[in-house]
C-alpha positions as CSV (number, residue, x, y, z in Angstrom):
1,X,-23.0,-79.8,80.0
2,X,-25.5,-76.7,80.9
3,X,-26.8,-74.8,78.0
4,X,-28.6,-71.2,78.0
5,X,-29.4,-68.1,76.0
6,X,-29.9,-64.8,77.7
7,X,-32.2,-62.4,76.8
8,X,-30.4,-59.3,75.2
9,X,-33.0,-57.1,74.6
10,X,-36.9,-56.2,75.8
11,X,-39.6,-54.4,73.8
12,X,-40.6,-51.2,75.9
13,X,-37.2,-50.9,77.9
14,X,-34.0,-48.9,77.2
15,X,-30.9,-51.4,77.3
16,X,-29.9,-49.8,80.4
17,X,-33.2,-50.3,82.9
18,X,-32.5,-52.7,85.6
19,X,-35.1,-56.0,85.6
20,X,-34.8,-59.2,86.2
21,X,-34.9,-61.3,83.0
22,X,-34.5,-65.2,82.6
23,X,-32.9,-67.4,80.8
24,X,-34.5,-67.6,77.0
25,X,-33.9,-71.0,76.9
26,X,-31.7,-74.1,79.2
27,X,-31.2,-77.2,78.4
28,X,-28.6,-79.9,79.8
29,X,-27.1,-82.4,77.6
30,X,-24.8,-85.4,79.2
31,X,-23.0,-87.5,77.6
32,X,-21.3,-90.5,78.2
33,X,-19.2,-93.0,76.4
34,X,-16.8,-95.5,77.0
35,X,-14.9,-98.2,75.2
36,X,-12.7,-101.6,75.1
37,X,-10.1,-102.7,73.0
38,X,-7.6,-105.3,71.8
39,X,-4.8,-104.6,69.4
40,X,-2.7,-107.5,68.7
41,X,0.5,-107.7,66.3
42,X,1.9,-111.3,65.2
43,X,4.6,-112.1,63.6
44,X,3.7,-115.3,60.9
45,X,6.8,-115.7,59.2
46,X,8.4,-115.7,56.0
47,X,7.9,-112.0,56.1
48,X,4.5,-112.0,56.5
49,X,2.4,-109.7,60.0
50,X,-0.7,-110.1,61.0
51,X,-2.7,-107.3,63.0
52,X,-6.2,-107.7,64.7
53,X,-7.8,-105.0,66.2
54,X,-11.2,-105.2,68.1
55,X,-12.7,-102.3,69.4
56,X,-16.1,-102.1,71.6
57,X,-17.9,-98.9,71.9
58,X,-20.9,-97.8,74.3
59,X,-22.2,-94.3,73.8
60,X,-25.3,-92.6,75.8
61,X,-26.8,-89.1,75.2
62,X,-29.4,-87.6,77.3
63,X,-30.9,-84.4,76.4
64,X,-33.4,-82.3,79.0
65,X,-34.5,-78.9,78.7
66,X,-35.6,-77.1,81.6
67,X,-38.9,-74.7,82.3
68,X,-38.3,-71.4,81.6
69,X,-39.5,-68.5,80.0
70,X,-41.9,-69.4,77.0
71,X,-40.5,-73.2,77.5
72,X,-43.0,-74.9,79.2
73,X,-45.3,-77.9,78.9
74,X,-45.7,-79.0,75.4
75,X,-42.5,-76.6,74.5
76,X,-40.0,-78.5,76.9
77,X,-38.5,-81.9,74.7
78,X,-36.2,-84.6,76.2
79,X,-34.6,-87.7,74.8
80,X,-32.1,-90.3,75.7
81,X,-30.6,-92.4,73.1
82,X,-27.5,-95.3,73.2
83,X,-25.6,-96.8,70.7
84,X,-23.2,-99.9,70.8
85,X,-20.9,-100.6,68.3
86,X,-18.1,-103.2,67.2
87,X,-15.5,-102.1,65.2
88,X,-13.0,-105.3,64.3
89,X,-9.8,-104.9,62.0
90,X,-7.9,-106.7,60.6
91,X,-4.8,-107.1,58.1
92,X,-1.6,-108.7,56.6
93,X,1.6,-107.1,55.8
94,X,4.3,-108.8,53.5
95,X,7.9,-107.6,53.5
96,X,9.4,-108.6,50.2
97,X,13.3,-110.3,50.6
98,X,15.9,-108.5,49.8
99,X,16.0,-105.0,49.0
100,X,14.3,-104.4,45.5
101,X,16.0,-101.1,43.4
102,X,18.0,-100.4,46.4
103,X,15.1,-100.2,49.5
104,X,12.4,-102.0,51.2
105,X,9.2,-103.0,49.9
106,X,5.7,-104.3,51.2
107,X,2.5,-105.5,50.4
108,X,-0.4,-105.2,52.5
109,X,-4.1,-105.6,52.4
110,X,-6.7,-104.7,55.6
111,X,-10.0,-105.2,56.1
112,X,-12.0,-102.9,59.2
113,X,-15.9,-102.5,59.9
114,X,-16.5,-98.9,61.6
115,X,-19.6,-96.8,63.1
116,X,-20.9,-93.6,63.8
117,X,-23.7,-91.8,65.5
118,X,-25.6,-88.8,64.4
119,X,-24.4,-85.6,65.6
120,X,-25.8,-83.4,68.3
121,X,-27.8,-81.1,65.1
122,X,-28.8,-84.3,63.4
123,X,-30.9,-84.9,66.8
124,X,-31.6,-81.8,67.7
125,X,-30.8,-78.1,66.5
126,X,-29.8,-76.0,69.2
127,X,-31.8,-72.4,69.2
128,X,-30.5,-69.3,67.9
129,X,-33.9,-66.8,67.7
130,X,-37.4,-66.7,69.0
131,X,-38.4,-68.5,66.1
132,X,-37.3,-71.5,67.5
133,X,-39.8,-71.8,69.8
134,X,-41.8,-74.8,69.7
135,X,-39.2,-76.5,67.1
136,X,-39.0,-80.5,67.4
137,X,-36.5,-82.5,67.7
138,X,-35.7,-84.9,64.9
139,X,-37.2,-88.2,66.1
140,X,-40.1,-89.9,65.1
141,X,-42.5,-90.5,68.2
142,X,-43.0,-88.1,71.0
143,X,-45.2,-89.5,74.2
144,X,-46.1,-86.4,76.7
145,X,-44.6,-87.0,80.2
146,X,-47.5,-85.7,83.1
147,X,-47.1,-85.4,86.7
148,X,-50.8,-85.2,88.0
149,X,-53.1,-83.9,85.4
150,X,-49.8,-81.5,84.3
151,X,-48.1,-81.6,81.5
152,X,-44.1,-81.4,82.0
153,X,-42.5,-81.9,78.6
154,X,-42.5,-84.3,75.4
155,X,-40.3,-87.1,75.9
156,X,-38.7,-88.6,72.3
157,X,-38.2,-91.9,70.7
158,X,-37.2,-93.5,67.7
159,X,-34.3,-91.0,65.7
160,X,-34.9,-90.1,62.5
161,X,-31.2,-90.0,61.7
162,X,-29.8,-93.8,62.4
163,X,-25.9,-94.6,63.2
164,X,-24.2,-95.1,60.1
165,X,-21.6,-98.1,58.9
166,X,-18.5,-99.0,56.6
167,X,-16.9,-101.9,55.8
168,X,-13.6,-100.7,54.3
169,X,-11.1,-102.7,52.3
170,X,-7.6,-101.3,51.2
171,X,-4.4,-103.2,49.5
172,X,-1.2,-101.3,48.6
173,X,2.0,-101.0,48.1
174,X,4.8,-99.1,49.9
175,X,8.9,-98.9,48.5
176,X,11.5,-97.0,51.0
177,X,14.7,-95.6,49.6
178,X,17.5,-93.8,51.4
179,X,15.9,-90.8,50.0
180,X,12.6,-91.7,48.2
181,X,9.6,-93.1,49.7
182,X,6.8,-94.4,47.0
183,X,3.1,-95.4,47.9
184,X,0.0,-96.9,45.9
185,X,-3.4,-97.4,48.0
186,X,-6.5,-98.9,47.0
187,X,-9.7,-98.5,48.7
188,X,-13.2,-99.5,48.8
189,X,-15.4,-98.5,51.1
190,X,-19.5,-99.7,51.2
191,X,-21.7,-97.5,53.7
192,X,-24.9,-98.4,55.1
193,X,-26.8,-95.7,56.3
194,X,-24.3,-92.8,55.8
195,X,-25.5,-89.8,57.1
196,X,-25.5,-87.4,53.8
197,X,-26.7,-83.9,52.8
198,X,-30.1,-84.7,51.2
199,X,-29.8,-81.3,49.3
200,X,-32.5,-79.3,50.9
201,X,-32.5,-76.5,53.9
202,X,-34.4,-76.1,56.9
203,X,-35.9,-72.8,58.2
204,X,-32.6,-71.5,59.1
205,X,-30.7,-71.7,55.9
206,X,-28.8,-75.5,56.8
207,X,-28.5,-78.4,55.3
208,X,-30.8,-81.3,56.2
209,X,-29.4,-84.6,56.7
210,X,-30.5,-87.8,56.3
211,X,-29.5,-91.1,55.9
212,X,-28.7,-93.1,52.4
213,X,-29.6,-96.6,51.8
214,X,-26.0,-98.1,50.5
215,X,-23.1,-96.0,49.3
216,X,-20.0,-96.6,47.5
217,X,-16.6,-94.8,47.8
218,X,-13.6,-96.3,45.8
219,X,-10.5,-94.5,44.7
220,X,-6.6,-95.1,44.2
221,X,-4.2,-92.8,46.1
222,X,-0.4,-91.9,44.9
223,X,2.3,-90.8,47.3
224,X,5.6,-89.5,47.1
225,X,8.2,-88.6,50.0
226,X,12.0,-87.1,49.4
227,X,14.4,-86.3,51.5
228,X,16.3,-83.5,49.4
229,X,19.6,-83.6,51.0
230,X,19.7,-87.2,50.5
231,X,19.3,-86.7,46.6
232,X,22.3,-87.1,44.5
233,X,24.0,-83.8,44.2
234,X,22.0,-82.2,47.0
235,X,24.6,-84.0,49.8
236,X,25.6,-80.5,51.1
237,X,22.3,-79.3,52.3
238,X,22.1,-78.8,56.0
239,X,19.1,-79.5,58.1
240,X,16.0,-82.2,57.2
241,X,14.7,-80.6,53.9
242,X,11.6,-82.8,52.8
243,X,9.2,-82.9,50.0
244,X,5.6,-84.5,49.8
245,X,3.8,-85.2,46.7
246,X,0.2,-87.2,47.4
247,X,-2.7,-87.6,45.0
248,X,-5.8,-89.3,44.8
249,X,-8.4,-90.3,42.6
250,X,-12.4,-91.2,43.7
């Protein structure tokens, strides 16, 4: 992707005199990722599935900005960073005999491991103003890149904002009726490194992000599903009339 600002407005010229202005600011940013997977579904017996899911992701990010303008030297900042990550799942469902009060039930539990990367302003804020110039990105070593005795630009190392993890664990239980559909889900989910709001703002008025050490999110989740015209007494509706009730507790 190609990036640039153009310059609106100069001191000392009406908005309509013809000169050549360039680009406040351009900067490239590529990106690549790609990923491999296998998802496999097994059938144990006595009513019990397994699923495994393994999941391999490669991700690449490689930021350049380009001379021009007030951008040069010192003021130009590149970086390249890559991330791999290995996200396995994993799980049992149990389908109970029989058809308890009148439907199906099961019992399940899962286990899964999942990553993320920063974001693109948790590297780097892109430029809105002037006041921007000479802003750094968010890493913590810069070596300058010369050609000759010439400076070209700061190249950056070392993110200050590192991937973040979660091992997540959920059990629950799911009934199905000819016209009501109950659900209870448990979670637990441990984070290493989340990326969080540390409660402060930068120059511009937004948030600054960091990451946390080890965080906990656990909570219980309720859901109900009914198909109205299924209901007793409501046989003579036409059409698929359905109603939703979910709530959850953290």
């Amino acid at each position: 992707s190609r990036h640039w600002g153009d310059l609106q407005t100069v001191a000392g010229f009406t908005t309509d005199a013809v000169i050549y202005l360039p680009p406040y600011h351009e900067y490239t940013g590529d990106k690549t990722a790609w990923s491999v997977y296998a998802n496999e579904q097994y059938a144990i017996g006595w009513g019990l599935t397994a699923l495994v899911d393994l999941q391999f992701q490669h991700k690449d990010y490689d930021f350049f900005q380009q001379a021009t303008g007030n951008f040069q030297g010192a003021l130009r900042n590149r970086y390249q960073v890559d991330y791999d990550f290995f996200n396995p799942k994993g799980g049992l469902y149990w389908r109970a005999p029989g058809t308890p009060a009148g439907g199906e039930l099961g019992l399940y539990g899962h286990f899964g491991i999942a990553h993320r990367e920063p974001a693109d302003a948790e590297l780097f804020d892109a430029w809105s103003d002037a006041s921007d110039l000479g802003a750094r990105p968010l890493f913590a070593t810069g070596t300058p890149y010369y050609i000759g005795n010439e400076l070209q630009y700061i190249y950056w190392t070392d993110p200050l904002v590192e991937p973040e993890s979660v091992r997540n664990y959920e059990a629950g239980a799911a009934w199905r009726g000819g016209a009501l559909s109950l659900a209870l889900n448990g979670y637990l989910m441990e984070f290493e490194h989340e990326i969080v709001d540390y409660g402060a703002l930068n120059d511009e008025g937004q948030g600054v992000r960091g990451n946390a050490d080890l965080t906990l999110h656990r909570g219980l989740e309720v859901g109900l599903t009914a198909l109205l015209n299924r209901l007793p007494g409501m046989e003579d509706m036409t059409g698929r009339h359905q109603f939703e009730l979910a709530f959850a507790r953290s």
